[in-house]
N, C-alpha and C positions, 0 to 999 in steps of 0.2 A: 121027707124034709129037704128044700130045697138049702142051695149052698147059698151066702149072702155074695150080692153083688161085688163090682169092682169097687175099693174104696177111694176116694179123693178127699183130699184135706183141702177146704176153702177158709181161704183169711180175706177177711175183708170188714174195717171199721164200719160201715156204713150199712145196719140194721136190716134197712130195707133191700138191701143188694145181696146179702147176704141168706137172706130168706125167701128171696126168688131165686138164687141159684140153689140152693139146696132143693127146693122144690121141684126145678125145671132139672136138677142133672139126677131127680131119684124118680121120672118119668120114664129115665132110659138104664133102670136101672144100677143105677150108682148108689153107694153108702158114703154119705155126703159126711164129711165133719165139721164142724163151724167151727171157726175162729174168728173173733175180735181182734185181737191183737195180736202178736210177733210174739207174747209170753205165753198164750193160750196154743196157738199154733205149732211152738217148742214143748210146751207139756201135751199137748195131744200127742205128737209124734212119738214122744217119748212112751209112751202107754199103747199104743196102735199101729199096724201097719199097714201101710196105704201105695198105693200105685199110682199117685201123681198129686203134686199141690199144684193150685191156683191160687194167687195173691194178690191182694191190690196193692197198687206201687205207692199210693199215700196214704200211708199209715202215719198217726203220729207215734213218736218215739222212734220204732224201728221200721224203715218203709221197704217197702216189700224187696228190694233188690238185697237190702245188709240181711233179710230175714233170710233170702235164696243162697248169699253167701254161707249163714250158719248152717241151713238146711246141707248145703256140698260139701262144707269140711267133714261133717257125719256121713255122709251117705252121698257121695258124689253119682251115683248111680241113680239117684231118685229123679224122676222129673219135675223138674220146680217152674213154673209160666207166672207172666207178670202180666196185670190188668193194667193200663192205664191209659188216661185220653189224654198224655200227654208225650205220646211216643216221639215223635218225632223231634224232641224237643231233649229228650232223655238220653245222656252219656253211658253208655256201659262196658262193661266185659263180655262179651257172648258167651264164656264158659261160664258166667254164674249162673244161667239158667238157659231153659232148654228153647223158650218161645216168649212170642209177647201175641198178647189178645189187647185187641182194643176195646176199651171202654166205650158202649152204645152202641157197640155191635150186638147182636143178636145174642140172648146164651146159646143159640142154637149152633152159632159157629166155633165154638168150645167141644162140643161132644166127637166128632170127629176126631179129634187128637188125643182126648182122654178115653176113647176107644180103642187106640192106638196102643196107649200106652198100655189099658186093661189086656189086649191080646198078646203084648209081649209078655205079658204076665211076669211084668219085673213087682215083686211084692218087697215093699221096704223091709227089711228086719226092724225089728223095734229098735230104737236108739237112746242113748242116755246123752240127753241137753241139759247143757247147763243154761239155768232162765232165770234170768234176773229180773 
């Protein structure tokens, strides 16, 4: 019996984006988690432990940067990356999160770094969020 892959937790509102990355990052061996939303995201975490999120940056309600915040005040260790095709345009803190992936780039150019993160082999502990 083999071991399960690395896991990544993907947030991301948009259905169809979310169901090609799942798809395309459990080709290279990953255990994908979906998220819709910023609350589905925090109870995942909360029940699982994963070795890196990926989130899109326009979420409604909570968009992916305030999700990366909540994600660090638990687990500052975790690697948290933001999708959006509106980087250049976007104000941040560099310590809320680890990376930004641009939106319409390839999923292909993602797997390199969540490789990355699988080989440090930093695995979250499970965490208790509070989701509202």
């Amino acid at each position: 019996m083999s071991s399960p892959g690395p896991s990544v937790l993907f947030a991301d509102d948009n259905q169809l984006s979310l169901h090609v990355a799942c798809a395309y990052l459990a080709q290279f061996g990953f255990r994908v988690l979906p998220a819709c939303n910023a609350g589905e995201a925090l109870a995942l975490l909360s029940n699982n432990s994963v070795q890196a999120v990926v989130t899109d940056f326009d979420m409604p309600e909570v968009n992916g940067l305030e999700l990366a915040r909540m994600i660090k005040q638990v687990q500052p260790g975790l690697p948290v990356f933001v999708r959006s095709g509106h980087i250049g345009s976007v104000r941040f803190n560099d310590s809320d999160i680890d990376g930004w992936f641009t939106k319409g780039d390839p999923f292909s150019s993602i797997v390199p770094t969540l490789q990355r993160c699988a080989r440090a082999g930093q695995q979250s502990p499970q965490a208790s969020y509070e989701v509202h």
